[in-house]
N, C-alpha and C positions, 0 to 999 in steps of 0.2 A: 608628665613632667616637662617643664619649659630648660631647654639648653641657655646660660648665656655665657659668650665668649665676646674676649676684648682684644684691642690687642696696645690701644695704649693708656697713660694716667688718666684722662678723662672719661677716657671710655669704661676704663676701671671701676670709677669714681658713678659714673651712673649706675654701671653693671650691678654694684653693689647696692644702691638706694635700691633698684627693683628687689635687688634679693632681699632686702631688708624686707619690703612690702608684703613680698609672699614667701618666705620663708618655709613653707611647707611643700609650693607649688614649685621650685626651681633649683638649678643646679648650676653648679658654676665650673665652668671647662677651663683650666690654666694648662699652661705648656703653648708649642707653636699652634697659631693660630689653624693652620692647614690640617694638621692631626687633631683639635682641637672639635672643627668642625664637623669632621668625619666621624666622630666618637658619639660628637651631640645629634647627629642626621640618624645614626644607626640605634640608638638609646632614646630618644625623647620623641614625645609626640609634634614639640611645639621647640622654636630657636630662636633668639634673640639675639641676633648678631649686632657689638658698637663696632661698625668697622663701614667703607664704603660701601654703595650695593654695590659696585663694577669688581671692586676683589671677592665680596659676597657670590657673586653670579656665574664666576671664576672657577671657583671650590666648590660649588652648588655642581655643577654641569655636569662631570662625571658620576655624579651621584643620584641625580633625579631618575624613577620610573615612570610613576603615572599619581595623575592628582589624586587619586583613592587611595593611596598609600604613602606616599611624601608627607614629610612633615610640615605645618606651616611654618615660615620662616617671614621674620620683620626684622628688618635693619634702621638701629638710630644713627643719625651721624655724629659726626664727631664734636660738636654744640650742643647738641641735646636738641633740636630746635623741631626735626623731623624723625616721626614713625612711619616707617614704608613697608608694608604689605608685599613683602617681596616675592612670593610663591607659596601655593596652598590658600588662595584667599577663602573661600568656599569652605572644601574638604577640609584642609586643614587648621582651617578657622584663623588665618592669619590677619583679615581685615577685622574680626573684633577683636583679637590680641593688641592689631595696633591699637585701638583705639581706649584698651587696658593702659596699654604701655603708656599712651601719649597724658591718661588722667594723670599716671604715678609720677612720673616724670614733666610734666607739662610740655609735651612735644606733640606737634600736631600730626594725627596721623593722616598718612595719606593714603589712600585706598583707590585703585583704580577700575577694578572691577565693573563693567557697565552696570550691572543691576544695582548695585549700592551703591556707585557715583547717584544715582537718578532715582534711589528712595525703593525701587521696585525691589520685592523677594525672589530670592534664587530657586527655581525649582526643586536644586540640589540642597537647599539649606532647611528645609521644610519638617526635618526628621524622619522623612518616609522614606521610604526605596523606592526609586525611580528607575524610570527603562523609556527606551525612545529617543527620540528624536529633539535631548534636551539643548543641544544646539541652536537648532532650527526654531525651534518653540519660544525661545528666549531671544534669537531675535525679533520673531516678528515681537511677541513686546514691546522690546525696547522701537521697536521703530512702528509703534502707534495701528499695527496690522492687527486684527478681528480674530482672536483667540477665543474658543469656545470651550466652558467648564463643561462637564457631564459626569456628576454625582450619581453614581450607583449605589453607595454607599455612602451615609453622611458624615463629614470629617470637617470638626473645626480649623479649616484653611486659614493662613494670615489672609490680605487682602494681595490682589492681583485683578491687574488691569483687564477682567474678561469680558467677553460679550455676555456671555452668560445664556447664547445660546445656541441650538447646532447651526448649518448653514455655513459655517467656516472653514476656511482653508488648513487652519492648525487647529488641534483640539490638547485640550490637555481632560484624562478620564480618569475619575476616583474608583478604583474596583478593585476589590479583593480576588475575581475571577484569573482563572488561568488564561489568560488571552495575550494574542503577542500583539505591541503597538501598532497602529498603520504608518501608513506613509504620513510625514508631519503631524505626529500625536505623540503624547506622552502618558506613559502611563504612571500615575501616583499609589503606590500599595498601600492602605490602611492597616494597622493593626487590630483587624476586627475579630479575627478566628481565634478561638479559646479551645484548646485541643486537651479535654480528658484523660488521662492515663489510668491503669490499671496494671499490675505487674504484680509477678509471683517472686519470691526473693532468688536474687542470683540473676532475674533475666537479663538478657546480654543489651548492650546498649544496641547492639544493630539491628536487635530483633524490636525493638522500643522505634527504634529510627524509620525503619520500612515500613513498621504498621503506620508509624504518624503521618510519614509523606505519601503513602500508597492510600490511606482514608483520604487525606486533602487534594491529591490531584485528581484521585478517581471517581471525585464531587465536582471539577470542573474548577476546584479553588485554588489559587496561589500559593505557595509555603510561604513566599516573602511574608503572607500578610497573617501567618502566626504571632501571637501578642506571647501567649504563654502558655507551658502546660501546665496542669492542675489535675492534684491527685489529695488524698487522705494525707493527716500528718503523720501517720504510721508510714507512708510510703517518702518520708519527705528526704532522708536519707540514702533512699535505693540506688546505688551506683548507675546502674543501666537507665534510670528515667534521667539523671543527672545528668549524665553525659550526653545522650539523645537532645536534653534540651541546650547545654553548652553545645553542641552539633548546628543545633539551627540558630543559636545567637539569640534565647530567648531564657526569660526566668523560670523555674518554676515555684507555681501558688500553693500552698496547699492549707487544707480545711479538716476541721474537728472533725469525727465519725457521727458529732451530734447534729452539726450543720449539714451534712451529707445524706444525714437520716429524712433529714425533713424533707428534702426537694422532691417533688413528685417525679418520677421517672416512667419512660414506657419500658424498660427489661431489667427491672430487678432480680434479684437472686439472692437464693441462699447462701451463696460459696462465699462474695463478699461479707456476707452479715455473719457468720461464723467466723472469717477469719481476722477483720479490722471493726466489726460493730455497726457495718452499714448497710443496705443491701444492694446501693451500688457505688459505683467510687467513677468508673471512668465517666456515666452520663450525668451523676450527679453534680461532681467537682465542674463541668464545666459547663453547668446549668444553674448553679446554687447562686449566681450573680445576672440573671437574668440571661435574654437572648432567646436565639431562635436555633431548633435543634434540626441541623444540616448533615448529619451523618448520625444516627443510632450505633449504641455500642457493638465494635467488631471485632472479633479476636485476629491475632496475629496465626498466621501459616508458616509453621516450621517445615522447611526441605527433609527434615530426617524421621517426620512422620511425631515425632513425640508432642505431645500434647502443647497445647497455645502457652507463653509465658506472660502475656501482655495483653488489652483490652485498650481502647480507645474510642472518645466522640466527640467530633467537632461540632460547636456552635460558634452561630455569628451573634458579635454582639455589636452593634454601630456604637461610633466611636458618640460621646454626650458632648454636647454642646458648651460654650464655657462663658460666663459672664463674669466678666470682671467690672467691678464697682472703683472706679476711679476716683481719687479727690484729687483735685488740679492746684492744689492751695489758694493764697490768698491773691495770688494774679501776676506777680513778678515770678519769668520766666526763671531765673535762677531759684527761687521757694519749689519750683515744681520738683520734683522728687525723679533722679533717674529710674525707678520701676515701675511712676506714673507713665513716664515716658516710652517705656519699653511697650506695656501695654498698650498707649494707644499706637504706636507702629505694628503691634500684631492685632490687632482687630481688626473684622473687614464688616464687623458694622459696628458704627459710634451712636450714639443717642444721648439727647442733652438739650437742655437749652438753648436756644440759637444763640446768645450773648457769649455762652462760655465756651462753643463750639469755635464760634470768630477767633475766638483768645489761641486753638491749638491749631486754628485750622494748617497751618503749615507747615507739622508737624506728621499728619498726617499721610501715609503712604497712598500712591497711586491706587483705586481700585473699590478705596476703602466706601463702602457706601453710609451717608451722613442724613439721620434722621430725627432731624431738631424739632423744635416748640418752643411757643413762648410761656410766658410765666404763666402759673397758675395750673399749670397742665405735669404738675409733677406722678399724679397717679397715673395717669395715661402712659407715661415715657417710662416709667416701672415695666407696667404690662407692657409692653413695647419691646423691650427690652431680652426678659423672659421670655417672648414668644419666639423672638430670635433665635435667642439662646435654645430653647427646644427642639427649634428646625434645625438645629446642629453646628448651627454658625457662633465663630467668636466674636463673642461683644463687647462692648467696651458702655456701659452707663457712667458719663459724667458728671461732679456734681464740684462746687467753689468748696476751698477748703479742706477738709475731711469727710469724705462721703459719706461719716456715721456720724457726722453732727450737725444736724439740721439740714443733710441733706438726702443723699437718693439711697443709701446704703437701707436703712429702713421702711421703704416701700416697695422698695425692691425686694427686699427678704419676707416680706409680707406678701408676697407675688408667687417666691420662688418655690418649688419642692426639692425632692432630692434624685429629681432625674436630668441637673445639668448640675455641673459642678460651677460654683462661686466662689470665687476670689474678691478678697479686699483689696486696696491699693491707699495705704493711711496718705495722709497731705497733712500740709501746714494748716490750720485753723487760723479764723479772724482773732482769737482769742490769745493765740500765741504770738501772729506777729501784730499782733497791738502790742501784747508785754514787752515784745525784744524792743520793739521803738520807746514804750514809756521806759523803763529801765528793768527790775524785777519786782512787778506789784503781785504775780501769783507765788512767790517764795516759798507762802506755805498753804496752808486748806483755802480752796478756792471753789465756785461753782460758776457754773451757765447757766441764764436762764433766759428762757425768749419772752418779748411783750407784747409778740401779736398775737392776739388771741382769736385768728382764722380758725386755730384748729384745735387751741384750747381754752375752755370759759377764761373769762377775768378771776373767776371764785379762784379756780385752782391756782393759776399764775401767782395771784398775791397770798393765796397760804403757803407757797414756795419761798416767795420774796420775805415775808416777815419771821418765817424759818430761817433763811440764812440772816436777818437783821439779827436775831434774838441769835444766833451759833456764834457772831461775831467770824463770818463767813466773807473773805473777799468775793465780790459777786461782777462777774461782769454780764453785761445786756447785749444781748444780740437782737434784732428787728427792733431798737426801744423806740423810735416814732417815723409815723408815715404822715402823709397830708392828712387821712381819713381816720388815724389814730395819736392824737395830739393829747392825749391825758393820760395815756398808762405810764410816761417816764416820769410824770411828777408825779404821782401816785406812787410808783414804788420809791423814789427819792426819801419823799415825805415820810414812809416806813423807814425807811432807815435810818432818817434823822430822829426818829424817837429813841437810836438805840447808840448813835455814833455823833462824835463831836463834832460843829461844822468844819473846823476845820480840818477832817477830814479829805485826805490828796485823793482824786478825781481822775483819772486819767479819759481823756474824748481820743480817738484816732479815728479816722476816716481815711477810703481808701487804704488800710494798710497793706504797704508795699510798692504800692501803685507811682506814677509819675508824678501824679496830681495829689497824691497822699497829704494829710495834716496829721500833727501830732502834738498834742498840747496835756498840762498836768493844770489842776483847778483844783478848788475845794468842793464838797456839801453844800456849802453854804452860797457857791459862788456860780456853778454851772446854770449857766440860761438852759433850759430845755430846747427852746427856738434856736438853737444853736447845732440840735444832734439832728440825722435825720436815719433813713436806711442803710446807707452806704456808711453807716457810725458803727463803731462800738466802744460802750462805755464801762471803764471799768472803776467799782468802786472798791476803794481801800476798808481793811480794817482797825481795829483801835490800836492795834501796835504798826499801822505801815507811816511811811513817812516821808518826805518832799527831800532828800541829799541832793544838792546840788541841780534842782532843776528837774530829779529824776525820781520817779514814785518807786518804791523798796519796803516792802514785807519780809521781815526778817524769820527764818528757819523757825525760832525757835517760839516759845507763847508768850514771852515776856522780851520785851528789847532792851538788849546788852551790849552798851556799844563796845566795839572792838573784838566781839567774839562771834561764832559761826552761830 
């Protein structure tokens, strides 16, 4: 929950537009501002103080312990003009509150923080447990000094400025192992260990907790880097695994007796399969999602001699790689989409066309490594991409527009299996911001259709085209002429004019969006071909669209009705 307190009408006055924004996310503190803040510091996670920082930093002081537990707190001032990141920027996520804040409000936030002044990821912000020497580590970063990765274990990391190999003064180490940091090193915990449970009803949570931490340290592994445990869904309610698992800050999974049945185990039993339907629960449940098996099932050792409650087995599973399929839209920075954006600052490999790569490149975080091509080379940067993503790293494949139309989304998917997880990232399409500049020519059934026929005969392209003539289908053309293909757009034209009146409205846009952009509405009867080229898209109208005011409009409904929806 986000605190906000005010203490005067304007401050009011904003306080409230936020609440309005997120109405489920925030709370509103009235009474003296000093009791006000104290209520909100001790109750919320997150504080939005309208009020000075310096009376802010006043009322803050007495109250602060330590950044792992303080709430973040952002101060607007009394214009609206600034969001300040005033404590908690990291931990408690104040530097991207402000920069919540400053969208809702239009106040710029200000963030001081060295790592996100200068684009670099906080070692602390990464989602993992960290230990070491995160100080030290992050400075030398920031100050261009030869930090050394050392993956033990593979973890889609965002990007950071490494060397990437040993030989260095600061290391930062990916490992689930129990090992304590060195001098200037960091240690990063994975969630890689999957910890099996098994319990009789009633067993105590303590007895559930000892077995799970005495199996994972007595293997040399980390607790930190437990993901989750995992049991039968007959055991999914047992108090004692419940609590063991709210103990170490983790979920528990649990799986049918029929999913459980199937996984091949090394120490099956009768005892489980008579009493839940499986013959094993603790090796199974944390085997039945693949991995490597680091501890075989152990029972728990009760002090008072009576018989085990509990069963446990840890496997490792390394963390999967992530490809995210980008579309970057039609080319104007504002069409790009803020979760395009997000994406590419968490990948630490991009892959793309050199053209489209220029277009983010500044967007871009320190570290990130950029592995481009030029055209023609879209199956290669597919596999490219995928291969990445396999070795466990986050990638980022870009493509113009919407990545699932006419561009990398489908060779990529054609590439990938299902042992790295894919993400989409939708974008603006040439097809949309051609229509926002013509006026509304897609209103109502519309299609795409491309005219270069690199990668699909001519045959098919034109029984598509004279398909949408004969539907009475607005159709827009995406690639309709190159130097080396100068007849496929009067050839589909030509179709169409056997089904549509010339006067028919036309819409040409080139570069849409762009600086140098055109945008112009024609007839059938009236477009030069020698006029479109690559960088065009043409869209044509159907027998109900219509030329108002300079502006092509397909109307909702199958018949046009003036004055109605």
């Amino acid at each position: 929950m986000i605190g906000l307190i005010s203490a005067t009408a304007a401050g009011a006055a904003a306080r409230d537009r936020l609440a309005a924004a997120w109405p489920e996310r925030t709370r509103v503190y009235e009474g003296p501002v000093g009791d006000a803040v104290r209520r909100a510091f001790a109750e919320c996670e997150q504080l939005v103080c309208f009020l000075a920082t310096g009376a802010v930093v006043r009322l803050l002081a007495p109250l602060l312990a330590d950044k792992a537990s303080d709430p973040g707190v952002v101060c607007v001032d009394e214009a609206g003009r600034f969001a300040v990141s005033l404590v908690g920027g990291h931990a408690g996520g104040a530097n991207g509150l402000a920069r919540e804040v400053g969208a809702v409000l239009g106040a710029e936030p200000v963030v001081t923080t060295a790592t996100d002044a200068v684009g670099i990821a906080g070692l602390d912000t990464l989602g993992l447990p960290v230990e070491g020497d995160v100080a030290g580590v992050t400075r030398a970063l920031l100050d261009g000094e030869p930090v050394a990765l050392d993956t033990e274990v593979a973890w889609p990391l965002p990007p950071l400025p490494f060397a990437r190999r040993g030989g260095c003064a600061y290391t930062v180490r990916v490992t689930d192992r129990a090992v304590q940091p060195g001098e200037r090193e960091v240690l990063l915990r994975p969630p890689t260990l999957v910890v099996g449970v098994g319990a009789s009803k009633g067993a105590p949570a303590e007895e559930v907790l000892g077995l799970v931490e005495d199996a994972v340290r007595e293997a040399g592994l980390s607790v930190r880097s437990v993901a989750e445990l995992a049991t039968v869904d007959a055991k999914s309610r047992e108090p004692g695994i419940r609590e063991a698992a709210a103990r170490l800050g983790v979920p528990v999974v649990t799986y049918s007796a029929e999913e459980l049945a199937a996984v091949q185990v090394p120490n099956p039993s009768d005892a489980p399969l008579a009493a839940v339907g499986t013959p094993s629960v603790a090796e199974a449940a944390a085997l039945v999602r693949g991995g490597e098996l680091l501890v075989p099932k152990r029972k728990s050792e009760r002090a008072d001699g009576l018989p085990a409650m509990a069963t446990c087995a840890v496997v490792r599973r390394p963390g999967r790689g992530r490809l995210a399929v980008v579309g970057l839209g039609p080319g104007a920075r504002d069409l790009l989409t803020p979760r395009a954006k997000a994406e590419l600052e968490r990948a630490a490999v991009l892959v793309g066309l050199d053209q489209y790569v220029d277009q983010i490149r500044d967007l871009l975080r320190p570290g990130t490594r950029i592995l481009e091509s030029g055209l023609g080379a879209e199956e290669e940067r597919a596999r490219t991409a995928v291969a990445e993503a396999r070795a466990g790293q986050a990638v980022a494949l870009i493509g113009s527009g919407d990545a699932g139309v006419y561009a990398m989304a489908s060779p990529a998917l054609a590439e990938a299996s299902d042992d790295i997880d894919v993400v989409g990232v939708p974008g603006v399409t040439a097809a949309l911001a051609a229509a926002a500049l013509l006026g509304a020519p897609l209103g109502h059934d519309h299609v795409s259709i491309s005219l270069s026929d690199l990668h699909t005969p001519w045959e098919v392209i034109e029984r598509r085209v004279r398909a949408a003539a004969e539907a009475d289908i607005v159709v827009t053309f995406y690639n309709p002429r190159s130097r080396g293909r100068d007849w496929q757009l009067p050839k589909a034209l030509a179709i169409l004019a056997g089904h549509r009146d010339p006067a028919t409205p036309v819409g040409v846009v080139r570069n849409a969006s762009r600086p140098d952009g055109t945008s112009r509405v024609t007839t059938l009867a009236d477009l030069d071909p020698a006029t479109v080229d690559m960088m065009t898209v043409v869209t044509v109208g159907n027998t109900a669209t219509r030329n108002i005011a300079g502006r092509m409009v397909t109307p909702r409904g199958y018949r046009w009705q003036e004055g109605t929806e």
